[in-house]
Residue, then its C-alpha position, 0 to 999 in steps of 0.5 A: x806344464x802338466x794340467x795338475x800344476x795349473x791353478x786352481x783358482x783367481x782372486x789370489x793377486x790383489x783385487x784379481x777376478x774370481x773365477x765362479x766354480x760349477x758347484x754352489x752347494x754348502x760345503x762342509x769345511x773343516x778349519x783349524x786354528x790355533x788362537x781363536x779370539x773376536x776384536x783382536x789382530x795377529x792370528x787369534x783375530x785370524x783364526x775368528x775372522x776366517x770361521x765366521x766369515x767363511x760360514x756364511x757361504x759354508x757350515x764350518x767345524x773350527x778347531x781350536x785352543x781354548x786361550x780365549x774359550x770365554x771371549x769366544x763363546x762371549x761373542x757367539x752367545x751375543x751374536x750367534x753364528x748360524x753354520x759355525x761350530x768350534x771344538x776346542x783342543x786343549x794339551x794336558x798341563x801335565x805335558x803342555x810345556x806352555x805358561x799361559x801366565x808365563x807370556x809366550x816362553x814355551x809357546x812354540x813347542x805347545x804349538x808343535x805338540x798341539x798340532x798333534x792333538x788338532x789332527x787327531x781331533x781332526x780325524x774324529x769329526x771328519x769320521x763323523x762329519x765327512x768333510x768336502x775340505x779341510x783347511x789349516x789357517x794358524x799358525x799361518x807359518x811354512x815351518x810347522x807344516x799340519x797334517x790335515x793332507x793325510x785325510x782323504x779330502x782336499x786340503x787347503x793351507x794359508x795363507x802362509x808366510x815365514x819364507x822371508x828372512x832379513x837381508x844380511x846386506x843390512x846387517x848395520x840396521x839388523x844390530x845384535x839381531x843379525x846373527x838371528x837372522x843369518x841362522x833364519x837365512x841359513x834353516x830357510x835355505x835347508x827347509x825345503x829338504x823337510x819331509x813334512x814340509x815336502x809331503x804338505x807342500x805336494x799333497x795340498x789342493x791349494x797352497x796360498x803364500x803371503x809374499x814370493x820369499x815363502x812361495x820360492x820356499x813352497x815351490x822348491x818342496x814340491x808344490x806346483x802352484x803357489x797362490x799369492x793370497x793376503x794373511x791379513x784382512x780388515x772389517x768393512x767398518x775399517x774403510x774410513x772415508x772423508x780422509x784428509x791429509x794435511x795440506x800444508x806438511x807431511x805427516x808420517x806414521x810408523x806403528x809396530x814393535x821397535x825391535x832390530x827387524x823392524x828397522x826404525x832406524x832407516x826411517x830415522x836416517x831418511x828423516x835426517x835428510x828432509x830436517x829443514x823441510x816441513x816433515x813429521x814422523x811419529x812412532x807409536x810402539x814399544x820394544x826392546x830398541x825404543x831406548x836406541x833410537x831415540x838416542x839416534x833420533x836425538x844424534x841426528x837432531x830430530x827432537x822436533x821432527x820425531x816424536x816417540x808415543x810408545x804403545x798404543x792401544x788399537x782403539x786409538x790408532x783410528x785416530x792416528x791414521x786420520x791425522x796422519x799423510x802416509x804409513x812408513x814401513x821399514x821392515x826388513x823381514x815381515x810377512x806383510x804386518x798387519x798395521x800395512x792394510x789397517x792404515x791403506x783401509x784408513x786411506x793412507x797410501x805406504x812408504x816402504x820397501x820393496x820386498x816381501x809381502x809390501x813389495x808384492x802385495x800392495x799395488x803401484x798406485x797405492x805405495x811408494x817402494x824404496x829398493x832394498x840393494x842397499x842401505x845407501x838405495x833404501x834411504x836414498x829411496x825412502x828420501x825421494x818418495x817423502x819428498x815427492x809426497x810433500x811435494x805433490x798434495x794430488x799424488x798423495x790424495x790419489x794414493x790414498x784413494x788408490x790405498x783404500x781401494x785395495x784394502x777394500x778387496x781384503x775386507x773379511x766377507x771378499x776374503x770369505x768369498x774368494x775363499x769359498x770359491x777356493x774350497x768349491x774349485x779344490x772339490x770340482x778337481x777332486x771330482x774331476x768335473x771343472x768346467x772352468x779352463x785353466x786359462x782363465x784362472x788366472x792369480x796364482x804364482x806359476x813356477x816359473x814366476x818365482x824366480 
């Protein structure tokens, strides 16, 4: 393998060791980001926790829409940010084919436009500021690829996912959804052949994928190396200690949206086997199929073991996690989700399936992994590992231990660390003067790893 094909940098596998590059100057850093937004989660909560954590190591120019200008200058004028400046894109409403009232109809195609508009923005400040790196983190997706390598400075993309789709083996859980997810199946396999995901992929100084699906995708577009790096992270206040399962029953969380993808139902199945065991699961969340797995759940005779609380609000899930044993995650195409990290930072180890980011992201110790062969496998599996969970009070104690102290490597300021690392290490190799060997670098995910 060629000496550009090596990686770039450690830290991208969870709790890996972080190179220390030669450079420690502050760097200038351009990022862009579509939704902006402090206290919330998804990619407006992204998009803040990366330009303000980032700033302590760097000066960082964010590039951003103004859905939440208020909330955004709100924080900043209450708790300035020394090193951050945000410029904000906005399309015309002549030509902005989104609503903001109107929910996220139109969304994806503003997005598209507004990549465009980033960019040009993009362009202005860098012949102004001269930026030593730009970084593109939301929409943190493989299938809308920014522009930002067509400047002359290294360029960072991610962490990215959308590479993973459902697999169609499960098409009895996938219900009215599987056609969606067969067409998924079908674009992702076509996507690589993408002019613009190729020129991305190639042109990147580092490119970091959320699961091994996405870094396949990445890998057969051109890129050399993909880095496996976490989209989501949590605050240190996150870390809840004094986590104390009960003893005497298991107590299992599910949380997210109830649509076909997601897969509730294979959690109702597995709960169906352990019915005269001292086992209960709650589902927080709402979506379009709550009203069908509650009439499963009722089938099954699970109105004593499952209970269904619909939406909650994140300032009680703290709550939820605290009096909960594990977190059930049944997923069948997700990045990672977001919920994963917040209920490992709150002590509590997964359950879950083996694949996509759980299945590459969260370690052994930490999470109980059913195989995804089937569906017969992944109930069968679910089964077990509740089972084991009840019955060994000490495992479930260690995993939890074991959980919050990976969450612990994806509090905001280690991500903002290792990143900063990450932009020092893309401008050594521009500049040609790395003291560190490729071989001690190690965390990224080397073509021959992705198969």
């Amino acid at each position: 393998m060629s000496e550009e094909s090596r990686a770039l940098t450690g830290s991208s596998l969870p709790g890996g060791p972080a190179p220390r590059p030669v450079l420690r100057r502050r760097l200038k850093v351009l990022i862009v980001g579509h939704a902006c937004c402090p206290g919330v989660g998804s990619e407006p909560g992204l998009t803040w926790n990366w330009a303000t954590s980032l700033a302590e190591h760097h000066d960082v120019w964010l590039v951003a829409h103004p859905a939440h200008r208020d909330r955004v200058e709100a924080a900043l004028a209450d708790r300035p940010v020394p090193g951050l400046s945000v410029h904000w894109v906005e399309l015309g409403p002549s030509w902005d084919p989104w609503d903001r009232s109107r929910g996220e109809r139109g969304i994806h195609l503003h997005y598209l436009l507004w990549q465009h508009a980033a960019f040009r923005e993009s362009a202005r400040l860098h012949g102004r500021v001269r930026f030593d790196v730009t970084h593109h983190v939301s929409w943190g997706t493989i299938n809308a690829p920014p522009r930002l390598w067509q400047l002359d400075v290294p360029f960072v993309w991610g962490p990215i996912g959308g590479g993973q789709s459902a697999p169609l083996r499960f098409r009895r859980y996938l219900g009215p959804g599987v056609a969606k997810e067969a067409l998924r199946a079908t674009r992702l396999a076509l996507l690589p052949l993408q002019p613009s995901l190729r020129a991305a992929a190639r042109r990147s100084a580092a490119v970091l994928a959320t699961n091994r699906e996405t870094a396949r995708l990445l890998e057969r577009a051109g890129c050399p190396v993909v880095h496996l790096f976490l989209d989501n992270g949590v605050t240190p206040d996150a870390l809840q200690a004094g986590w104390a399962p009960p003893a005497d029953r298991l107590e299992l969380l599910w949380a997210g949206r109830i649509e076909t993808r997601k897969a509730l139902p294979l959690a109702l199945h597995a709960m169906a086997r352990m019915r005269t065991l001292p086992v209960r699961l709650t589902v927080a969340g709402d979506g379009a199929e709550r009203q069908r797995c509650q009439a499963l759940a009722a089938s099954l005779g699970l109105q004593d073991s499952v209970r269904f609380l619909g939406m909650v609000p994140r300032e009680r899930m703290d709550a939820l996690f605290a009096g909960s044993s594990a977190l059930l995650f049944t997923s069948l195409q997700d990045a990672f989700g977001s919920v994963v990290l917040e209920a490992m930072a709150a002590g509590l180890p997964v359950l879950g399936l083996d694949h996509q980011g759980v299945g590459a992201m969260i370690p052994d110790q930490a999470a109980l992994k059913a195989p995804v062969t089937s569906p017969a496998a992944a109930i069968a599996g679910l089964e077990q590992g509740m089972r084991r969970l009840l019955a060994d009070h000490d495992l479930l104690r260690r995993m939890g231990a074991a959980a919050r102290a990976h969450a612990a490597t994806e509090s905001w300021p280690e991500r903002a660390r290792r990143m900063a690392d990450i932009y020092h290490l893309c401008v050594e190799q521009q500049h040609g003067h790395s003291a560190i060997p490729e071989d001690d670098r190690p965390g990224a995910l080397l073509p021959h790893e992705l198969a």
